[in-house]
N, CA, C and O of each residue as an XYZ file, in Angstrom:
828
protein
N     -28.528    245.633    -62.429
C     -28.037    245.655    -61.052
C     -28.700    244.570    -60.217
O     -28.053    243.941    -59.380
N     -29.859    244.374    -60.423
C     -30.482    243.855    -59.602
C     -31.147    242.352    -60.473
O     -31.925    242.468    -61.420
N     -30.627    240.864    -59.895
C     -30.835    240.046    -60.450
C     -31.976    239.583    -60.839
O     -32.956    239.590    -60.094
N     -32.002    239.054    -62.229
C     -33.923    238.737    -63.032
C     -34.195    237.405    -63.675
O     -35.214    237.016    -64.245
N     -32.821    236.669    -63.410
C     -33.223    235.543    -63.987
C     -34.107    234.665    -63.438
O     -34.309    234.723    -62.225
N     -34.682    233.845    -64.130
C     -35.717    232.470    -63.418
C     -34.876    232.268    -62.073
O     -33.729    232.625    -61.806
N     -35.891    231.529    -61.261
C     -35.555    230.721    -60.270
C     -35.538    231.563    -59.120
O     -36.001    232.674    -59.378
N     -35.059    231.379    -57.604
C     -35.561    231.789    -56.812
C     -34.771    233.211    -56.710
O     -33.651    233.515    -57.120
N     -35.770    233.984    -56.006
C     -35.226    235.529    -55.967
C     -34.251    235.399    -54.598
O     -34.497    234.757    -53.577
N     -32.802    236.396    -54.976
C     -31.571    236.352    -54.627
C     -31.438    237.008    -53.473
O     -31.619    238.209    -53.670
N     -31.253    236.813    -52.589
C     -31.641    237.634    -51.099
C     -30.211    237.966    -50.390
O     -29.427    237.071    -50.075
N     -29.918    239.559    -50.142
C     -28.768    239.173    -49.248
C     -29.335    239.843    -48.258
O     -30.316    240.583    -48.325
N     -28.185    239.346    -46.611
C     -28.614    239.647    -45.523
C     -27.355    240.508    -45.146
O     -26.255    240.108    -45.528
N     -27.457    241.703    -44.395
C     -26.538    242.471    -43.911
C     -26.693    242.830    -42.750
O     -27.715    243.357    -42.310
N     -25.341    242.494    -41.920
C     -25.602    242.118    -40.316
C     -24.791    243.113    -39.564
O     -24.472    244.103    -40.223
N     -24.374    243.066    -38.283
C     -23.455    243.824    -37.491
C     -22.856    243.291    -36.531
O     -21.707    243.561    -36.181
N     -24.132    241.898    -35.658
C     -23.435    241.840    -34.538
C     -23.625    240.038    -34.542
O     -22.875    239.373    -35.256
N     -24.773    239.310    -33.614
C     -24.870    238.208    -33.375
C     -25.194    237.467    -34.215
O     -24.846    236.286    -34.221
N     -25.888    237.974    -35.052
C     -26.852    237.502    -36.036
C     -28.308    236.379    -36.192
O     -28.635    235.581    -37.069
N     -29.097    236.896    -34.538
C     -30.295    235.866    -34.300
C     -31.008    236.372    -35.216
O     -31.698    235.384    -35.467
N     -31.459    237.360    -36.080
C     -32.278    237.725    -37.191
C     -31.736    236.754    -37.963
O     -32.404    235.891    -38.532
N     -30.228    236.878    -38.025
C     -30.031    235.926    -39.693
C     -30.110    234.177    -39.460
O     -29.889    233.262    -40.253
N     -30.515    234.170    -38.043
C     -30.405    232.384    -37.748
C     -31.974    232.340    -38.254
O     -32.352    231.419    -38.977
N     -32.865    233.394    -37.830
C     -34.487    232.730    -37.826
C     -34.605    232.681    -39.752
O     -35.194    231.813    -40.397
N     -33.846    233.896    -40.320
C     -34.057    233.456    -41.618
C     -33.473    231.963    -42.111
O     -33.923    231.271    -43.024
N     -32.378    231.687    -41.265
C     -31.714    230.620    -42.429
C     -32.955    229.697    -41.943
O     -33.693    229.092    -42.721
N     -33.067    229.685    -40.501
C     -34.245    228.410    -40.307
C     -35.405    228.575    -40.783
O     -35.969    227.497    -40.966
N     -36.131    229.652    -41.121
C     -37.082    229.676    -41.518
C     -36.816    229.265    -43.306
O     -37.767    228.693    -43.838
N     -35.996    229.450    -43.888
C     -35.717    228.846    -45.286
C     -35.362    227.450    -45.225
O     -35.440    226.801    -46.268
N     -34.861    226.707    -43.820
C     -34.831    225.162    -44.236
C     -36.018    224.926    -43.312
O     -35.764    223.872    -42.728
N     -37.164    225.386    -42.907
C     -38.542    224.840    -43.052
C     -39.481    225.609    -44.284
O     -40.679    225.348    -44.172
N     -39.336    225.984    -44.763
C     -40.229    226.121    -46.104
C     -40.651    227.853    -45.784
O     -41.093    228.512    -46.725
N     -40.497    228.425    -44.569
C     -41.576    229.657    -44.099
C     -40.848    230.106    -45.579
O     -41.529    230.193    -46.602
N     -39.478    230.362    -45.566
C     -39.254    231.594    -47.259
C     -38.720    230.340    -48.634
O     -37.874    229.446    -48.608
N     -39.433    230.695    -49.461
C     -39.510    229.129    -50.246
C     -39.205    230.482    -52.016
O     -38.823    230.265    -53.166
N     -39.513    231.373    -51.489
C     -39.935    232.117    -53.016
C     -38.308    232.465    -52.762
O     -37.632    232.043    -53.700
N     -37.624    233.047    -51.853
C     -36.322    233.305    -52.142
C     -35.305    232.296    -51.095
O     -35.594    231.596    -50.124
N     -33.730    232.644    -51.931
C     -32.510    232.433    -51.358
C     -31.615    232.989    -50.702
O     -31.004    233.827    -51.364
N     -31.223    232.850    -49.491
C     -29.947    233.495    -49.037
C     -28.362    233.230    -49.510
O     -27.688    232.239    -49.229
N     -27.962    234.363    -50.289
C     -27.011    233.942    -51.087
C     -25.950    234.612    -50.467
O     -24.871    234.069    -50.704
N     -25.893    235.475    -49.847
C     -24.619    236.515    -48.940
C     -25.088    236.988    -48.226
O     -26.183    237.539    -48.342
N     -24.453    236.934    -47.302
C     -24.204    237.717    -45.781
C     -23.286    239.130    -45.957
O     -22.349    239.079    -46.754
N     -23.466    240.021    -45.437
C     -22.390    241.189    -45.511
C     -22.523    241.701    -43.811
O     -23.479    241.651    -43.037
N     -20.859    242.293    -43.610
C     -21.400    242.088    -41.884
C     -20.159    243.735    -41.935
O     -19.050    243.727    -42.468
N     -20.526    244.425    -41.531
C     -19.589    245.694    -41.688
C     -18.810    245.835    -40.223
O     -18.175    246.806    -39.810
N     -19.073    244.486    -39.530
C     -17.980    243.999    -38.094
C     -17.362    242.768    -38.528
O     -17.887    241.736    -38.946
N     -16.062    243.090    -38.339
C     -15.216    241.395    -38.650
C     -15.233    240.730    -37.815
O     -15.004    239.552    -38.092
N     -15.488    241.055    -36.429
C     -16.058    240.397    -35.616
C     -17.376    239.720    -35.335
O     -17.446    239.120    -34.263
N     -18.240    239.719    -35.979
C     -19.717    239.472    -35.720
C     -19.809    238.003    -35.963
O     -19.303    237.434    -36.930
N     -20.544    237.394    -34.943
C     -20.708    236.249    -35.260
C     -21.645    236.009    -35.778
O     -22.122    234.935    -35.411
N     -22.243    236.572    -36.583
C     -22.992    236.688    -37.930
C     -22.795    235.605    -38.618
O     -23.521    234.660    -38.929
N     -21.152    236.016    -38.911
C     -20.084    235.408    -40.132
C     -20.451    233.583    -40.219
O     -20.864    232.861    -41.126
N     -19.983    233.297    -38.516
C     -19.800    232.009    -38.471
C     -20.864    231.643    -38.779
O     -20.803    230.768    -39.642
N     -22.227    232.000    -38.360
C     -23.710    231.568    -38.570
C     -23.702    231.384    -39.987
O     -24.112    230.264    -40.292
N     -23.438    231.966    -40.774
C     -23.034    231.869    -42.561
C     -22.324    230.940    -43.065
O     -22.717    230.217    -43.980
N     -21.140    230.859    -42.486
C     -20.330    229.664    -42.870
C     -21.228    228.329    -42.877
O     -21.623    227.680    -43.845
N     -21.497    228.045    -41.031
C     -22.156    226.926    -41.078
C     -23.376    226.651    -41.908
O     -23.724    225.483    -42.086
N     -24.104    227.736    -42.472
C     -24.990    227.477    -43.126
C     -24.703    227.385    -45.486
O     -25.335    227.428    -46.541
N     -23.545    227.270    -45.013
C     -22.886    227.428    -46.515
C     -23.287    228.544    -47.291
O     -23.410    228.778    -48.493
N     -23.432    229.079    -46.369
C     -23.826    231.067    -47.503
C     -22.080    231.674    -47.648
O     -21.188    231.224    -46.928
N     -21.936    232.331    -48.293
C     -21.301    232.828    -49.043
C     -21.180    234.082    -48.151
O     -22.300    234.593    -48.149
N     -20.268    234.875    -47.330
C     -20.390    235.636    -46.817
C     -18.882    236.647    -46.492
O     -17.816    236.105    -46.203
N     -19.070    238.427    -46.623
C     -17.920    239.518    -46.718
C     -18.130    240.666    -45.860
O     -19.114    241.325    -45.525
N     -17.025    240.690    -45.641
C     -16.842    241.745    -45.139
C     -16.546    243.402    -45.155
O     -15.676    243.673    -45.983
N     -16.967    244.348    -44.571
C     -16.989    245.591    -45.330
C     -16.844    246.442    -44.060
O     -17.529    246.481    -43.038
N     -16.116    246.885    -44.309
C     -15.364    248.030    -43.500
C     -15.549    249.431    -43.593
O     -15.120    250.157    -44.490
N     -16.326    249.812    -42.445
C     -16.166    251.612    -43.096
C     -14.708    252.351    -43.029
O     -14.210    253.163    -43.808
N     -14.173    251.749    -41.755
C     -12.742    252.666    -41.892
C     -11.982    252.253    -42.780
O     -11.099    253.057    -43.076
N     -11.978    250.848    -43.588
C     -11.495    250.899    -44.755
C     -11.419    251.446    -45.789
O     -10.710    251.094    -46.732
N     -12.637    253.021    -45.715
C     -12.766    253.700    -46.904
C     -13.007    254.812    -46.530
O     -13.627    255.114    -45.511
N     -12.260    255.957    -47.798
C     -12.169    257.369    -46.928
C     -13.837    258.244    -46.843
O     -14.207    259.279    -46.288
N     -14.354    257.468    -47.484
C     -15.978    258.339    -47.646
C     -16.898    256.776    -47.358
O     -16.648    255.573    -47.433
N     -18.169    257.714    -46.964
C     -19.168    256.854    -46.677
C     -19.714    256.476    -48.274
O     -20.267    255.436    -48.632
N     -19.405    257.545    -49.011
C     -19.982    256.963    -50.715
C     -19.233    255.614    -50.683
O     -19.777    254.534    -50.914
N     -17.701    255.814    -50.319
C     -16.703    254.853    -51.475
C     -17.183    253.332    -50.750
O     -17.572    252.404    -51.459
N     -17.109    253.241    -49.466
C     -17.721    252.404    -48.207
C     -19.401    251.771    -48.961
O     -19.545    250.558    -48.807
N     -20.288    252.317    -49.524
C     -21.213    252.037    -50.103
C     -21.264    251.434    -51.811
O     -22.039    250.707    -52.434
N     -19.845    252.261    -52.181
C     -19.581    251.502    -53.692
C     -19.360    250.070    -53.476
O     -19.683    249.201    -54.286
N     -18.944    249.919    -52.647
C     -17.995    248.399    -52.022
C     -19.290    247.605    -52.050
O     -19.531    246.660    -52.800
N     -20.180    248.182    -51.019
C     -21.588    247.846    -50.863
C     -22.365    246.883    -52.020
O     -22.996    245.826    -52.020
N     -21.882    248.013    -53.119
C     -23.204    247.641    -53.960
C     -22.750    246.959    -55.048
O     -23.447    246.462    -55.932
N     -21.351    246.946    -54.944
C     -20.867    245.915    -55.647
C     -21.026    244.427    -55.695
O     -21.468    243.613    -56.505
N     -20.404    244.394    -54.317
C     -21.179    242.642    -54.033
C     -22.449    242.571    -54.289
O     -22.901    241.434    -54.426
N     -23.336    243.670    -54.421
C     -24.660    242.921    -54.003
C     -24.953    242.638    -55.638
O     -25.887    241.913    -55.982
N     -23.986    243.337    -56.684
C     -24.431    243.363    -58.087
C     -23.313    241.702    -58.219
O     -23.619    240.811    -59.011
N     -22.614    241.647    -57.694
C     -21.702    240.052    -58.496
C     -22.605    239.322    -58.048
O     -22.765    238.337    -58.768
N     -23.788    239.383    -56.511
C     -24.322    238.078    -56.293
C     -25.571    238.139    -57.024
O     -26.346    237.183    -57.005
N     -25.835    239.274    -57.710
C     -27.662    239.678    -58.802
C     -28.598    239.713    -57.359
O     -29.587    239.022    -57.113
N     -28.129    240.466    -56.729
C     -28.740    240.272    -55.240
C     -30.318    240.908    -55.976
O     -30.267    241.945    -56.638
N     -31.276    240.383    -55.833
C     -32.734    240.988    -55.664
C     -33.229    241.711    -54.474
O     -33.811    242.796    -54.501
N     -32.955    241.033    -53.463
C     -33.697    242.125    -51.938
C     -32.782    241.899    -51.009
O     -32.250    240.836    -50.688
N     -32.588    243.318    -50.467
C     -31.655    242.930    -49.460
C     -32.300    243.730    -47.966
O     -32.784    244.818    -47.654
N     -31.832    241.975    -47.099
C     -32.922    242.440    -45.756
C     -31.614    242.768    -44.490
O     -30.858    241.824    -44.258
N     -31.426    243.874    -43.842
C     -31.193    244.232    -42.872
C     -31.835    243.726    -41.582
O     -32.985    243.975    -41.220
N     -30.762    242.840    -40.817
C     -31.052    242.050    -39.939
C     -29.858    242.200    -38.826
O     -28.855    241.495    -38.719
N     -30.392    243.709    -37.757
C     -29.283    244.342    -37.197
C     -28.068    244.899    -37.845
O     -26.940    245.085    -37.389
N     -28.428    245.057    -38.682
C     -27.317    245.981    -39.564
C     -26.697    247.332    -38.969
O     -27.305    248.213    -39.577
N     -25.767    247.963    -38.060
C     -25.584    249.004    -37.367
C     -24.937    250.026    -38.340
O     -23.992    250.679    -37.894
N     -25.289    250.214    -39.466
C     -24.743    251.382    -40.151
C     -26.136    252.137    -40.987
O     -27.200    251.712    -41.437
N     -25.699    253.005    -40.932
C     -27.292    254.053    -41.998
C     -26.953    253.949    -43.231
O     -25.824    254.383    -43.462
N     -27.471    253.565    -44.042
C     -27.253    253.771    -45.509
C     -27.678    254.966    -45.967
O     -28.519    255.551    -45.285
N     -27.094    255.719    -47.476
C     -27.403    257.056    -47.592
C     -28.635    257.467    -48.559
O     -29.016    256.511    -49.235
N     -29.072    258.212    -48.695
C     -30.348    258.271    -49.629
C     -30.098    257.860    -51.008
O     -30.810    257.029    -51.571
N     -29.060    258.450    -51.579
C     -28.414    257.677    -52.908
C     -28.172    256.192    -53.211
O     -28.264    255.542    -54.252
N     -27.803    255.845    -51.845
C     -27.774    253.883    -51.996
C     -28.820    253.518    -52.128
O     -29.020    252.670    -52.998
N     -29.875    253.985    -51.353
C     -31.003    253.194    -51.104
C     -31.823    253.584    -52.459
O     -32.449    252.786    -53.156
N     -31.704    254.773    -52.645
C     -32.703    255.051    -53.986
C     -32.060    254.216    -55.231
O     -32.806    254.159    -56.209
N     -31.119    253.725    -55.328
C     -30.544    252.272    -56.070
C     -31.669    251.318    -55.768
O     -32.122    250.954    -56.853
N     -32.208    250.848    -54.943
C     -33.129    249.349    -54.385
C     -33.975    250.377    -53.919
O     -33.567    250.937    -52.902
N     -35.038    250.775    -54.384
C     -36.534    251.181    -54.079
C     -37.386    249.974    -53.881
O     -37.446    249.080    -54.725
N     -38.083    249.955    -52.687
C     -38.488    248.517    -52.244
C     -38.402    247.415    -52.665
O     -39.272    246.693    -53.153
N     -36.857    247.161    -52.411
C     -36.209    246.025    -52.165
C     -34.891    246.279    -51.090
O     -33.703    246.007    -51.264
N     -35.242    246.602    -50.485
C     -34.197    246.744    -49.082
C     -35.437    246.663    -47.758
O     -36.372    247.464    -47.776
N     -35.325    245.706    -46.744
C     -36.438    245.965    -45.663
C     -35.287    245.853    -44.511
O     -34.110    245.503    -44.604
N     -36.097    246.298    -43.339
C     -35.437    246.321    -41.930
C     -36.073    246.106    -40.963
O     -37.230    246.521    -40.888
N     -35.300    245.165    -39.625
C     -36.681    245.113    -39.066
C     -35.932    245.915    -37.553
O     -34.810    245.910    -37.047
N     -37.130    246.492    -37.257
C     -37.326    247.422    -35.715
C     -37.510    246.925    -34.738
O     -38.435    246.112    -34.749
N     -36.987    247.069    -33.804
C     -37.852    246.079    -32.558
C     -38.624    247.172    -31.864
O     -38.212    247.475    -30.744
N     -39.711    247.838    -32.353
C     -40.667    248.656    -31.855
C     -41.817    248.632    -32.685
O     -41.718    247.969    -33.718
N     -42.887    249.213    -32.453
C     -44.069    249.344    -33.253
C     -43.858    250.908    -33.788
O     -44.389    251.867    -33.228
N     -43.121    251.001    -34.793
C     -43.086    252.211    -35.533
C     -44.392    252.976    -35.990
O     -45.060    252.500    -36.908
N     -44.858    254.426    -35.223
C     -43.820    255.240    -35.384
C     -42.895    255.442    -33.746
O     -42.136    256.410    -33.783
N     -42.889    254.794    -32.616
C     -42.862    254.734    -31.669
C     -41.127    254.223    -31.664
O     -40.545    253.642    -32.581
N     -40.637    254.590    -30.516
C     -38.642    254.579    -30.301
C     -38.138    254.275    -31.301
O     -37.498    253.225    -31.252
N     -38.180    254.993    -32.602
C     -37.150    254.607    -33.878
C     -36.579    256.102    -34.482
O     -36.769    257.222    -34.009
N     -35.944    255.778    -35.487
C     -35.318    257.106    -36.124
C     -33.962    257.353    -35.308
O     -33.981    256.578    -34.352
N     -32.979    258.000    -35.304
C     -32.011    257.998    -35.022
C     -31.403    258.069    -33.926
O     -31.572    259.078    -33.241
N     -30.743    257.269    -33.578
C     -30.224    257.006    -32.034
C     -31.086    255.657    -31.340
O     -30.641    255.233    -30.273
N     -32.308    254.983    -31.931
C     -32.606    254.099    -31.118
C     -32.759    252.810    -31.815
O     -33.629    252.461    -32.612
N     -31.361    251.939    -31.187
C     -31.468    250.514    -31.599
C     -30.929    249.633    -30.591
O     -30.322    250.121    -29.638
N     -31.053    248.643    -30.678
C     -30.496    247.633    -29.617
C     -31.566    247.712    -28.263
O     -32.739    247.367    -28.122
N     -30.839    248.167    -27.601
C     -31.560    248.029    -26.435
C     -31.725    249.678    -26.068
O     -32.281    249.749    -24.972
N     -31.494    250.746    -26.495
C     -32.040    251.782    -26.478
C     -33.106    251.897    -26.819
O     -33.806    252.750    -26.274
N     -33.637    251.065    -27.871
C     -35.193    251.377    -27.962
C     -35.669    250.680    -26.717
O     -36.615    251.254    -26.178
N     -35.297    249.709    -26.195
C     -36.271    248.895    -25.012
C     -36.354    249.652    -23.598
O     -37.195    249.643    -22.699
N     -34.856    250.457    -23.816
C     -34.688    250.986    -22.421
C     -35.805    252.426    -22.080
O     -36.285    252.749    -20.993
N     -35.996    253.160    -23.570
C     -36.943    254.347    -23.665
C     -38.182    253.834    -23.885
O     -39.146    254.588    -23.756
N     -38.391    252.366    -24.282
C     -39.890    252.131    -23.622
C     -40.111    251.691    -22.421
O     -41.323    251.650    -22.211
N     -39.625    251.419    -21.730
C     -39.777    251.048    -20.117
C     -39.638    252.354    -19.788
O     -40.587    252.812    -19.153
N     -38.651    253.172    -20.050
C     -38.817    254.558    -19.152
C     -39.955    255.359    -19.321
O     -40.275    256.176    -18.458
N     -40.764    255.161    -20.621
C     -42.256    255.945    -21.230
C     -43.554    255.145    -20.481
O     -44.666    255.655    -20.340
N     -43.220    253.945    -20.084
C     -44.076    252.901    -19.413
C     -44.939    252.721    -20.340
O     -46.145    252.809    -20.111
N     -44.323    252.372    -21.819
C     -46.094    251.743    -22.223
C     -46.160    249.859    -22.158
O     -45.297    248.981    -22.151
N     -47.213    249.867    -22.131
C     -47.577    248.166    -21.634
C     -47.503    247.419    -22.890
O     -47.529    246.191    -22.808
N     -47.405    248.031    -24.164
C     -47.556    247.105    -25.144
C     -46.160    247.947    -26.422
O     -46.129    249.110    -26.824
N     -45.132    246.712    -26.757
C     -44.355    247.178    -27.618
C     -44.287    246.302    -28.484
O     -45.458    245.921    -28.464
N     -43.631    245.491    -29.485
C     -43.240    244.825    -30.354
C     -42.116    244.964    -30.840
O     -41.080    245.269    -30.249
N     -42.412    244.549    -32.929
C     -41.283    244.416    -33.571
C     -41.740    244.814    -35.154
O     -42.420    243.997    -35.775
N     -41.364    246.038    -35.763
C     -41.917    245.980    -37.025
C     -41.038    245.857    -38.422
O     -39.830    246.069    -38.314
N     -41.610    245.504    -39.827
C     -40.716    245.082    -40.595
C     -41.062    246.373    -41.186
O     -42.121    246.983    -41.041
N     -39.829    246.783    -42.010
C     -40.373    248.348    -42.773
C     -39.392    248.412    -44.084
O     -38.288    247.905    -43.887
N     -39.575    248.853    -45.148
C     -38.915    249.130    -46.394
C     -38.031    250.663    -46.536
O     -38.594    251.752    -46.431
N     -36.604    250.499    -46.785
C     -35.499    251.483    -45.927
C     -35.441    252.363    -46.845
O     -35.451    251.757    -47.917
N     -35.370    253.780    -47.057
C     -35.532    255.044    -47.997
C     -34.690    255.347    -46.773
O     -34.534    254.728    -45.720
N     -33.947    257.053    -47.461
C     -32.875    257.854    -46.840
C     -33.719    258.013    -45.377
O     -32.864    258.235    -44.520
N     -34.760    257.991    -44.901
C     -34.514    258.267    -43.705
C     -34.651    257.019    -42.324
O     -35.345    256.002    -42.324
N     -33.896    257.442    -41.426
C     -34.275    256.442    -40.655
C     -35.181    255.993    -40.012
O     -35.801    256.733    -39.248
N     -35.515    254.601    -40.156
C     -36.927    253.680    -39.570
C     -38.027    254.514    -40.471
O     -39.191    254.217    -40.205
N     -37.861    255.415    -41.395
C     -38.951    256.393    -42.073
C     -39.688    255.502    -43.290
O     -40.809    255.928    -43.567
N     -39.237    254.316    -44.076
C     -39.673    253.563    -45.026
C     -40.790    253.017    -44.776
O     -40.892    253.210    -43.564
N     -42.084    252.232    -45.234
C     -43.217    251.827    -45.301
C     -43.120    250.821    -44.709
O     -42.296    249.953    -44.998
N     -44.260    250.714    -43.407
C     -44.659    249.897    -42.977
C     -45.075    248.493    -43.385
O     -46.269    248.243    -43.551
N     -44.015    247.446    -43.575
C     -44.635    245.872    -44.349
C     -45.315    245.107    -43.188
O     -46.229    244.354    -43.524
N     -45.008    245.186    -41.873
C     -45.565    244.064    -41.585
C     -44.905    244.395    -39.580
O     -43.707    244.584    -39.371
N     -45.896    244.392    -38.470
C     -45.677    244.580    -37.328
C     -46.412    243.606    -36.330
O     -47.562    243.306    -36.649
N     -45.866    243.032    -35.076
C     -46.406    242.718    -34.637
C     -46.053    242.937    -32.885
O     -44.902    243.080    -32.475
N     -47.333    242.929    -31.941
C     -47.457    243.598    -30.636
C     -46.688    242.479    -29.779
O     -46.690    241.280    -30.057
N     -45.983    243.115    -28.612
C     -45.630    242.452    -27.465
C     -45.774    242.779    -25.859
O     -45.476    243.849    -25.329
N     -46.327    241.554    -25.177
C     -46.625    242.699    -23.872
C     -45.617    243.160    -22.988
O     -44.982    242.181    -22.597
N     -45.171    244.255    -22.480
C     -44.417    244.267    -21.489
C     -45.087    243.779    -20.190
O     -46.247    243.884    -19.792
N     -43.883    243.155    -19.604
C     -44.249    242.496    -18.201
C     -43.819    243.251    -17.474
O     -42.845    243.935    -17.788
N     -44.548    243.369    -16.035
C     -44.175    244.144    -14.865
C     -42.996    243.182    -14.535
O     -42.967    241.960    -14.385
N     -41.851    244.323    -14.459
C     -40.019    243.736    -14.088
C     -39.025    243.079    -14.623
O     -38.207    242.233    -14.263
N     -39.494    244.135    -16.313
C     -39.240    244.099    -17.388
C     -37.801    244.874    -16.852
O     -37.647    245.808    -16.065
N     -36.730    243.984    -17.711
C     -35.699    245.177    -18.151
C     -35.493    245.107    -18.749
O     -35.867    244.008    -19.159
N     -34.653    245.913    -19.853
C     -34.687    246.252    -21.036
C     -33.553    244.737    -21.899
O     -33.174    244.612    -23.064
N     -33.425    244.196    -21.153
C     -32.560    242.649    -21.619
C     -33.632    241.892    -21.667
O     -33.639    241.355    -22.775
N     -34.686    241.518    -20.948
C     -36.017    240.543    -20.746
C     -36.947    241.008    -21.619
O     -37.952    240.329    -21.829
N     -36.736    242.358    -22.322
C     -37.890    243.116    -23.121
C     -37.557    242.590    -24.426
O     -38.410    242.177    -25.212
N     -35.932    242.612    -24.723
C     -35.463    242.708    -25.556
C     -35.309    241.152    -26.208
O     -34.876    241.124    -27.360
N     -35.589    240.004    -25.641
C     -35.482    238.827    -25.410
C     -36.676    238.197    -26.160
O     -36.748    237.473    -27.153
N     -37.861    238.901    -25.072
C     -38.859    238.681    -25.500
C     -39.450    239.010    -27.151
O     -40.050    238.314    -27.971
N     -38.959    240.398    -27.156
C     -39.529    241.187    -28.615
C     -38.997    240.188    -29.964
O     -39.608    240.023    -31.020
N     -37.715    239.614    -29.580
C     -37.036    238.794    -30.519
C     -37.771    237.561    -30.944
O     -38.067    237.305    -32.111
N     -38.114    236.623    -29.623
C     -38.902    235.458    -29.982
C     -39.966    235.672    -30.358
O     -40.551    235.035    -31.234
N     -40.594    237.097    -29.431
C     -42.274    236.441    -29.955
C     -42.562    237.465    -31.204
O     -43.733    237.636    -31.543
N     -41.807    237.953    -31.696
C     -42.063    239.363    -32.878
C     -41.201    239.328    -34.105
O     -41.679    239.118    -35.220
N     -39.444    239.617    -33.805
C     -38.849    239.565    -34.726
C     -38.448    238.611    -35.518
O     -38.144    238.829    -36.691
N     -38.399    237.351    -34.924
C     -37.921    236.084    -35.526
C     -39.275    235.436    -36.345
O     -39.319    234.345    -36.915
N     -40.183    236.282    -36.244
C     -41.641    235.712    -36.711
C     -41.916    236.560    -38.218
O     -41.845    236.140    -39.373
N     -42.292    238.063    -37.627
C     -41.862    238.455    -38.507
C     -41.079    239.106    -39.714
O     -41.586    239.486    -40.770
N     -39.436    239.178    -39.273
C     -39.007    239.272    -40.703
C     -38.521    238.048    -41.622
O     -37.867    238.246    -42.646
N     -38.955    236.539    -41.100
C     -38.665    235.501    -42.494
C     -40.061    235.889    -43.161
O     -40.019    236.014    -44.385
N     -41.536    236.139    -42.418
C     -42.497    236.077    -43.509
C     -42.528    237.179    -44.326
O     -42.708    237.138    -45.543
N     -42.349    238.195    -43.642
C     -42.045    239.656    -44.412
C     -41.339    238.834    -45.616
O     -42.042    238.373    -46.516
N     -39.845    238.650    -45.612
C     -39.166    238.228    -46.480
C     -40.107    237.569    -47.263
O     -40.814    238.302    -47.954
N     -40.286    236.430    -47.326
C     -41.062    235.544    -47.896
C     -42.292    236.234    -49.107
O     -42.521    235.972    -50.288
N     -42.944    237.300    -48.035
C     -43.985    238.253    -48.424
C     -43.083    238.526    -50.223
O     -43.234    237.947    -51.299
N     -42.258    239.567    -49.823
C     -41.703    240.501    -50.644
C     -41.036    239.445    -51.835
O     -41.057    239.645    -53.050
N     -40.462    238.304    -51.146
C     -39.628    237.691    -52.517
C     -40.951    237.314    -52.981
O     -41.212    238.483    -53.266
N     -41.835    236.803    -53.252
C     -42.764    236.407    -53.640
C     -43.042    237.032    -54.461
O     -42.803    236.552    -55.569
N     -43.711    238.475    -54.418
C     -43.605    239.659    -55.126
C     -43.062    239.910    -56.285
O     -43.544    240.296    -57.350
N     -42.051    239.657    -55.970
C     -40.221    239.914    -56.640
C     -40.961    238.860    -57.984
O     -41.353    239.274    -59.075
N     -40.987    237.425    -57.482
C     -41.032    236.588    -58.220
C     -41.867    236.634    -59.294
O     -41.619    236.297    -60.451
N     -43.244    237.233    -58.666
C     -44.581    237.176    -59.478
C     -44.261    238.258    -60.532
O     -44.713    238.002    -61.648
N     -43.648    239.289    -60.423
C     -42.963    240.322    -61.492
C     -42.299    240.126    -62.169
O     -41.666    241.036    -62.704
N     -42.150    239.065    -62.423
C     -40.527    238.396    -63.377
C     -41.297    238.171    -64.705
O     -40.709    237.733    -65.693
């Protein structure tokens, strides 16, 4: 299922909406930050996401997947794991991905699936908080310090192992768009290419 040949470990990215996670990876792979792996597919479960185009221009290989195209969330996940077996996908990183995967998919890729949070987990994650819901319930909790963490995805949500987090300050007259802005540049775009990088590395040294 999961690709073993020589050469660089096979990375896909699975998106939902804009895709600034999947821009810092592609850039961080044409400056060297992820050198141990490749981005070989994009999967975007919105046909709308401009994810897509970010893929094109970057000559990745990139599909689309539909949940209402399928009468079960299994059959919706067969689809899933299909592509990820034609591309020998090795790790696949969730980069705003807006769908839950089910404990059965994921126990397929036992750390090799990561995600990244825009919170310092265990803090606004688990179900119901993404986007800017997590930013908006930390301004309403008032804490002064939030971030962005990278974590490895098992059936529950944001519940997988902590790889890699880093802190951000909230500013007095913060809103949850300026929080959310911030957490991206100075946290998420930092760390999930090295995370990545981290893990394909890994991948590699096990071969």
């Amino acid at each position: 299922m999961l690709g073993k040949e020589d050469g660089k470990v096979r990375i896909a990215v699975l998106v939902s909406g804009g895709g600034t996670n999947l821009q810092a990876l592609i850039d961080a792979q044409d400056k060297g930050v992820i050198k141990s792996g490749e981005i070989v597919l994009v999967v975007s479960n919105k046909e709308e996401a401009y994810a897509l185009e970010r893929a094109g221009k970057a000559g990745i290989k990139a599909e689309v997947v539909l949940r209402k195209d399928f009468d079960s969330q299994a059959s919706f996940e067969e689809r899933l794991d299909a592509l990820l077996s034609e591309s020998r996908i090795d790790i696949v990183v969730m980069a705003g991905f807006m769908s839950i995967l089910s404990g059965s998919f994921t126990a397929r890729y036992p750390d090799r699936i990561i995600n990244i949070h825009p919170s310092l987990i265990p803090s606004f994650c688990g179900k119901g908080f993404y986007g800017l819901h997590v930013h908006e319930a930390a301004l309403r909790y008032g804490v002064k310090v939030t971030g962005a963490t990278v974590h490895f995805v098992n059936e529950i949500p944001d519940g997988g192992r902590i790889i890699k987090q880093k802190a951000v300050e909230v500013m007095e007259g913060d809103t949850a768009e300026t929080l959310q802005k911030r957490v991206m540049e100075q946290a998420e775009w930092i760390i999930l290419p090295e995370a990545t990088e981290e893990i394909c590395a890994e991948i590699a040294r096990g071969r």
